[in-house]
MIMIDREN-57807 format. One record per residue (C-alpha): y negated, z, x. Coordinates in steps of 0.5 Angstrom, whole numbers, padded with zeros to 4 digits, always signed. Example, Ala and Ser with C-alpha at 12.3 -4.5 7.8 and 13.67 -1.06 7.14 Angstrom:
<sites>
+0009+0016+0025;+0002+0014+0027;
</sites>
This chain:
<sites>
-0089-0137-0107;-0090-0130-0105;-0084-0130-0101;-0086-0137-0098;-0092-0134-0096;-0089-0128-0092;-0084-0132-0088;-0090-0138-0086;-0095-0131-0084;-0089-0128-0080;-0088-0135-0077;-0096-0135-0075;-0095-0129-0072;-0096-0129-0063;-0089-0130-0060;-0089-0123-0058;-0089-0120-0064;-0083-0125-0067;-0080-0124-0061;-0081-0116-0061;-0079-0116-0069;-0072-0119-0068;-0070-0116-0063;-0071-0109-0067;-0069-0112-0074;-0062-0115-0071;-0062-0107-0067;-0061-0104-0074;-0057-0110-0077;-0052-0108-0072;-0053-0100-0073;-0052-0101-0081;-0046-0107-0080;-0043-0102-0076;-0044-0096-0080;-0043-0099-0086;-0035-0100-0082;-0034-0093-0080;-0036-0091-0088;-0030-0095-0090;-0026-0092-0085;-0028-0085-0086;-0026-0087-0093;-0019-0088-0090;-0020-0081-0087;-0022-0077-0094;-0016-0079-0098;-0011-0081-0094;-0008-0073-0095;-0001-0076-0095;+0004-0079-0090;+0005-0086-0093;+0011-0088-0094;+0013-0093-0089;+0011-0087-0084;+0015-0082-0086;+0020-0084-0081;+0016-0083-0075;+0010-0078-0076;+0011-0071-0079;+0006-0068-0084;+0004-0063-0080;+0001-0068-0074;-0001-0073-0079;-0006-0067-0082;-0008-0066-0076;-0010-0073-0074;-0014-0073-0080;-0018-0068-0079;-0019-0069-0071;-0022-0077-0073;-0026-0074-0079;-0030-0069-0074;-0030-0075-0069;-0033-0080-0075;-0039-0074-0077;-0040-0074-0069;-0041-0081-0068;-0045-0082-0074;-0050-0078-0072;-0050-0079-0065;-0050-0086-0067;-0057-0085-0071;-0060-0081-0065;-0058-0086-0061;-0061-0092-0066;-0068-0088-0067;-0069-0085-0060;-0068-0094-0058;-0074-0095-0064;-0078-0090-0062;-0078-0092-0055;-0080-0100-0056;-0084-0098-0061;-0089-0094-0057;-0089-0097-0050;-0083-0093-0046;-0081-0098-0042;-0088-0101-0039;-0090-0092-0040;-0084-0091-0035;-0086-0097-0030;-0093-0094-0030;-0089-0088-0028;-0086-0091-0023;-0091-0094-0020;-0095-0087-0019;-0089-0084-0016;-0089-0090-0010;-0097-0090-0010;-0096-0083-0007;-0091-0085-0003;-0095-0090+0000;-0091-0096-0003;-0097-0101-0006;-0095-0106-0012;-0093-0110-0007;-0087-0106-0006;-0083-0108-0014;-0076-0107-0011;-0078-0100-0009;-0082-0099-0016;-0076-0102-0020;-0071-0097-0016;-0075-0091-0017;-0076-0094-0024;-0067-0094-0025;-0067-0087-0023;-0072-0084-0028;-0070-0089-0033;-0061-0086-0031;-0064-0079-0031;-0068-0079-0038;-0060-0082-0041;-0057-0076-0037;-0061-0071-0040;-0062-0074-0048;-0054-0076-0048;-0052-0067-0043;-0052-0065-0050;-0049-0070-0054;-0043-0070-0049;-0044-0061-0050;-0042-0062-0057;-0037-0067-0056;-0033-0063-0051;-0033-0056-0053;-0034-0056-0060;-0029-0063-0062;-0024-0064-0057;-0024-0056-0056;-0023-0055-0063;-0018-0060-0063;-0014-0057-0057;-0016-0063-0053;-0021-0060-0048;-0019-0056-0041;-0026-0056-0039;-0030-0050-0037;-0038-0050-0037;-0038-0049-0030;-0033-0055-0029;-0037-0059-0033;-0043-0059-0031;-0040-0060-0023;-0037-0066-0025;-0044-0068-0029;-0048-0067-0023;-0043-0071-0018;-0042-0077-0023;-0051-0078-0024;-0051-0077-0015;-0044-0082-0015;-0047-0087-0020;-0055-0087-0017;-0051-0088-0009;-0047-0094-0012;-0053-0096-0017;-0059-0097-0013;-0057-0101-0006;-0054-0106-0011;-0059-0106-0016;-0064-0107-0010;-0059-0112-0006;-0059-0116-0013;-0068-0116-0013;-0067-0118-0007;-0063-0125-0007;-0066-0126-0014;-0074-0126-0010;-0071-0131-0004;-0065-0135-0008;-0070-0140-0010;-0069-0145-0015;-0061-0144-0015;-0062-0136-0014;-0057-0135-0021;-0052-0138-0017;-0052-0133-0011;-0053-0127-0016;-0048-0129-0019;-0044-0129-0013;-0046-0122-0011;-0044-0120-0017;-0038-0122-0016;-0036-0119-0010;-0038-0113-0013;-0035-0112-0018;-0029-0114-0014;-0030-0108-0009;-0031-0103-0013;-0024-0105-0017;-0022-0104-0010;-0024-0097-0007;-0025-0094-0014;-0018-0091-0015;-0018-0089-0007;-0024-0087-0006;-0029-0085-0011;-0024-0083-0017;-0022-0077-0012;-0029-0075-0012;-0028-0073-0018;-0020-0072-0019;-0013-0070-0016;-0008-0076-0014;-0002-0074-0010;+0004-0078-0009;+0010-0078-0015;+0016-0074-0011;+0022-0078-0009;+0027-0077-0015;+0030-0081-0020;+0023-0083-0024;+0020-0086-0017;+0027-0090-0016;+0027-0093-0022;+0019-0095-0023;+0020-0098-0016;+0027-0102-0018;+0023-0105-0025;+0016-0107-0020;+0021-0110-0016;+0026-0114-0022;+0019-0117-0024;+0017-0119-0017;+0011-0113-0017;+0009-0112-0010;+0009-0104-0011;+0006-0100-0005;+0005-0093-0008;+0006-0089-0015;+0000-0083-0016;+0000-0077-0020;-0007-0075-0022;-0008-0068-0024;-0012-0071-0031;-0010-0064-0034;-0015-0060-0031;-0020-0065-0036;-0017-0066-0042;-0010-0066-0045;-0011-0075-0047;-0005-0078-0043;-0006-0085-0040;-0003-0090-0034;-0005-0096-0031;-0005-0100-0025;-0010-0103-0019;-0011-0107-0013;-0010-0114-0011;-0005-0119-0007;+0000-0115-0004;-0003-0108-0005;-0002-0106-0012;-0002-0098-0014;+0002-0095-0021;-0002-0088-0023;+0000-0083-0028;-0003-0079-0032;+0001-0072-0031;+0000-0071-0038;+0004-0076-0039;+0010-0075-0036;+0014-0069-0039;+0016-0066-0034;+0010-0066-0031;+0006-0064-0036;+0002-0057-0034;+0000-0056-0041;+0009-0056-0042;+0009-0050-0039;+0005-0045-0043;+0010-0047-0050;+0016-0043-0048;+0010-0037-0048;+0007-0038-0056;+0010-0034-0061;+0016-0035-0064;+0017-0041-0058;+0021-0035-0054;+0029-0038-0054;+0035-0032-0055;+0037-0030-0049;+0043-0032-0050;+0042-0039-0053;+0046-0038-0060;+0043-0037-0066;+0036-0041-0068;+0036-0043-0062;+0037-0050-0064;+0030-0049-0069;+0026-0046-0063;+0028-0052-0059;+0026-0058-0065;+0020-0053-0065;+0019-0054-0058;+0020-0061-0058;+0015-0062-0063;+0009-0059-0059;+0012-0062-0053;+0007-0067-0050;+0008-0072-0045;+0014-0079-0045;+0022-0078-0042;+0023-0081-0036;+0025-0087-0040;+0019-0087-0045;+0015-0087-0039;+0018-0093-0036;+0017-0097-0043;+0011-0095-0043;+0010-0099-0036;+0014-0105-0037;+0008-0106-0042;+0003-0105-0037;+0006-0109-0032;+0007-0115-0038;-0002-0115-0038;+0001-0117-0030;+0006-0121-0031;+0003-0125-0036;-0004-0127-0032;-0007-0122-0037;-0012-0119-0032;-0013-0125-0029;-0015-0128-0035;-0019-0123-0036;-0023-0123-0029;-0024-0130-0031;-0027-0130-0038;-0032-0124-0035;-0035-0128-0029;-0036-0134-0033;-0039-0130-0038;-0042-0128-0032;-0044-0134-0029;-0047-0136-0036;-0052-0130-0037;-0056-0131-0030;-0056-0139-0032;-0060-0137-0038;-0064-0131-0035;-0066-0136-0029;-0068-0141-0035;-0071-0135-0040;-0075-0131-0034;-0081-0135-0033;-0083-0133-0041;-0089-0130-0041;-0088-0128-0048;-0081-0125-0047;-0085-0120-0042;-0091-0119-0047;-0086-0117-0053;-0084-0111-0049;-0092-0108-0046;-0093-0113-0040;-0098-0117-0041;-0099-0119-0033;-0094-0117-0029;-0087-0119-0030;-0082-0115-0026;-0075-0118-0024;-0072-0111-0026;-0075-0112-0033;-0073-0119-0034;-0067-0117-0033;-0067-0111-0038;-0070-0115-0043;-0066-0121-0043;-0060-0118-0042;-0060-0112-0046;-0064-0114-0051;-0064-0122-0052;-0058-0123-0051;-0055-0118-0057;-0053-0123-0061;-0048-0127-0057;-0047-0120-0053;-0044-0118-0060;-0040-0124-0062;-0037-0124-0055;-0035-0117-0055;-0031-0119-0063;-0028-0125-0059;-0025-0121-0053;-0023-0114-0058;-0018-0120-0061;-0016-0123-0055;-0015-0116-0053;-0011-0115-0058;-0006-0122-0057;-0005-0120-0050;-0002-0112-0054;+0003-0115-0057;+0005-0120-0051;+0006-0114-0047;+0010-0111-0052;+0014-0116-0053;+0015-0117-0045;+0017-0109-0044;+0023-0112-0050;+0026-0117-0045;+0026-0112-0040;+0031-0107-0045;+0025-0102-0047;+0024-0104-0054;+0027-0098-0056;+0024-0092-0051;+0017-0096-0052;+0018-0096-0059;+0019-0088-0059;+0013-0088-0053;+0008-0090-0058;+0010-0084-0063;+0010-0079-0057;+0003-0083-0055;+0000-0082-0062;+0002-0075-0064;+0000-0072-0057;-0007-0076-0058;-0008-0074-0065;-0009-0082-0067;-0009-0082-0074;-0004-0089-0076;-0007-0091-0082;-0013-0096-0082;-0019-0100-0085;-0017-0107-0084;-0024-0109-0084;-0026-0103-0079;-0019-0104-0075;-0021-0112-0075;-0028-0112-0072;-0026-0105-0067;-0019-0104-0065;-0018-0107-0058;-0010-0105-0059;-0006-0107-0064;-0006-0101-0070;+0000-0096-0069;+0005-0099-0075;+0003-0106-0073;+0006-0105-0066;+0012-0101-0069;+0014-0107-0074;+0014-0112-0068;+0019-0108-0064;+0023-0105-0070;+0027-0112-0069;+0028-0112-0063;+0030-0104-0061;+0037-0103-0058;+0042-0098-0060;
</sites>
């Protein structure tokens, strides 16, 4: 009876306060599902000294423990970055940041001039506050994380002085992107009338596909150096694969990632006929700054006269070696340009509107909830901007974290259909070699917990990858 009695006097409660109390009991039911995941996977970590067998072939001793202890350091940091993150969220509905924080706003428009009646400039003022809080609250996390665990890893290129720069440019570069759409977006929703998620919908869209547009061109340079790749016998083949699979390639870019970080990527951009590949420099092997200070290390040094154990130095000299071959490299795009050829990012684009179009449908139903308002602190007013933040950011949790689960599978399927397209182009073997090469020069740890890699691993793990092009490979 005593049970009974709780849930019939929790049901009795206002709407405010239930709605107020599920929203923080699913916030740390998804905190305690996701660290209880990590713990599992943090097992892996702890005992899991060894090479397995079935990887024996592809990962030597010295690599793996340096991969084990490199994801040990980054699972300590992303638990207590993770219950800092989760108390920091509690205590700030607990004690009313939100309405406190728009009641700064409103101060600061007041003495501006601005009267209640101007929300859009209070909601802005109300974003930049609120960005510059996460800015500061997340410098120090950001601090440990570059200069202790990616610098103790050997990952980090940064100074403090670069660090900070970068920083400061990103918070001004986001605020000149944040702020006009945000007020543009406040805009259409007060005027759009009944049908106003589908214009705000709509201008979402448009967005969206304009940044996809210019950020490589334009804004990605802000904070990194492009350059053409030179014409040689790299550049020749990419533009023959892009042209055998009828990719219209216009440019092929260098970017200097090296100067942040030694992590290697690749990818691709634009739309219709304007397509771009990027290389990351760390990627490419004889791109690679970091390739050059090898031969400076000691006992790295060869015999002047090549004899001797040169050949133990050169296999010395391969093993620290970072980046792909120009053959692995081009593996490595074929799988790129598969997510292409195969509609992937279409599809992607597609699943992300419709997801789009379905939350302004359900805040156009949901924003007129008094009770939705009331359960955060606003008792009688109802900010556009904060509907938005609490419908979006908080009752939509639940299907935002099934929605996510649902995408990481599909991510992974569109993995594996990838692979499988750079095989029918004849890259099984190079990109069978170029996931090791990938792995090692990441310090990606191949050994994973089937449950942790299920709900969070948008790639296939390594071995699954291997044994799916293994059959296939060429001689």
């Amino acid at each position: 009876m005593g049970m009974w009695a709780s849930l019939d006097a929790m049901w009795e409660m206002p709407a405010e306060k239930r709605i107020f109390g599920a929203v923080l009991l699913f916030s740390w039911t998804v905190y305690l599902w996701e660290t209880f995941l990590a713990q599992r996977q943090r097992r892996i970590y702890k005992t899991t000294t060894h090479v397995p067998p079935e990887l024996g072939q592809i990962m030597d001793s010295e690599t793996f423990e340096k991969s084990r202890l490199y994801q040990l350091d980054k699972s300590t940091f992303s638990f207590w970055s993770g219950l800092y993150s989760e108390i920091e969220g509690t205590l700030i509905l607990l004690f009313g940041g939100i309405p406190y924080l728009w009641r700064v706003s409103g101060r600061f428009c007041g003495h501006a001039g601005f009267g209640p009646e101007y929300e859009i400039t209070q909601s802005l003022v109300f974003l930049l506050l609120a960005t510059l809080f996460s800015a500061l609250t997340g410098l120090p996390w950001s601090l440990y994380n570059t200069f202790v665990i990616e610098e103790k890893h050997g990952f980090n290129q940064q100074t403090l002085g670069f660090f900070m720069k970068d920083a400061v440019k990103k918070f001004i570069v986001t605020q000149c992107i944040l702020l006009p759409v945000s007020s543009l977006l406040l805009y259409i929703i007060k005027i759009g009338g009944d049908y106003f998620f589908i214009y705000a919908w709509l201008f979402t869209l448009v967005v969206s596909l304009v940044l996809v547009t210019i950020y490589a061109d334009y804004i990605a340079p802000l904070f990194d150096k492009f350059t053409p790749l030179p014409e040689g016998k790299l550049k020749q083949e990419i533009e023959v694969m892009a042209k055998s699979i009828d990719f219209p390639l216009t440019k092929v870019y260098v970017v200097e990632g090296s100067k942040r970080s030694s992590h290697s990527n690749a990818y691709f951009y634009g739309f219709f006929k304007n397509k771009r590949i990027v290389l990351f420099d760390t990627l490419l092997e004889e791109y690679s700054v970091l390739n050059k200070d090898i031969l400076e290390e000691p006992g790295m040094e060869p015999r002047k006269d090549g004899e001797g154990d040169s050949e133990e130095i050169k296999a010395k000299v391969k093993n620290k070696k970072q980046g792909c071959k120009n053959e692995e490299v081009l593996a490595v795009l074929g799988h790129e340009l598969g997510h292409w050829k195969l509609g992937h990012t279409v599809k992607n684009i597609i699943i992300s509107q419709m997801n789009s179009f379905l939350c302004f449908f359900l805040f156009a139903v949901l924003i007129g909830r008094k009770e939705l308002f009331a359960a955060f602190g606003f008792y009688t007013s109802q900010p556009t901007l904060i509907g938005l933040l609490i419908i979006f950011q908080f009752i939509f949790s639940p299907y935002n974290e099934v929605l996510s689960f649902c995408l990481t599978v599909l991510s992974r399927r569109f993995e594996f259909q990838a692979d499988a397209f750079a095989k029918k182009l004849g890259k099984a073997k190079d990109l069978y070699s170029a996931l090791i090469k990938l792995n090692k020069d990441n310090l990606g740890f191949p050994v994973s917990d089937w449950l942790f890699s299920m709900w969070h691993y948008s790639h296939p793990p390594l071995l699954e990858r291997l044994q799916a092009l293994e059959n296939s490979k060429q001689d």
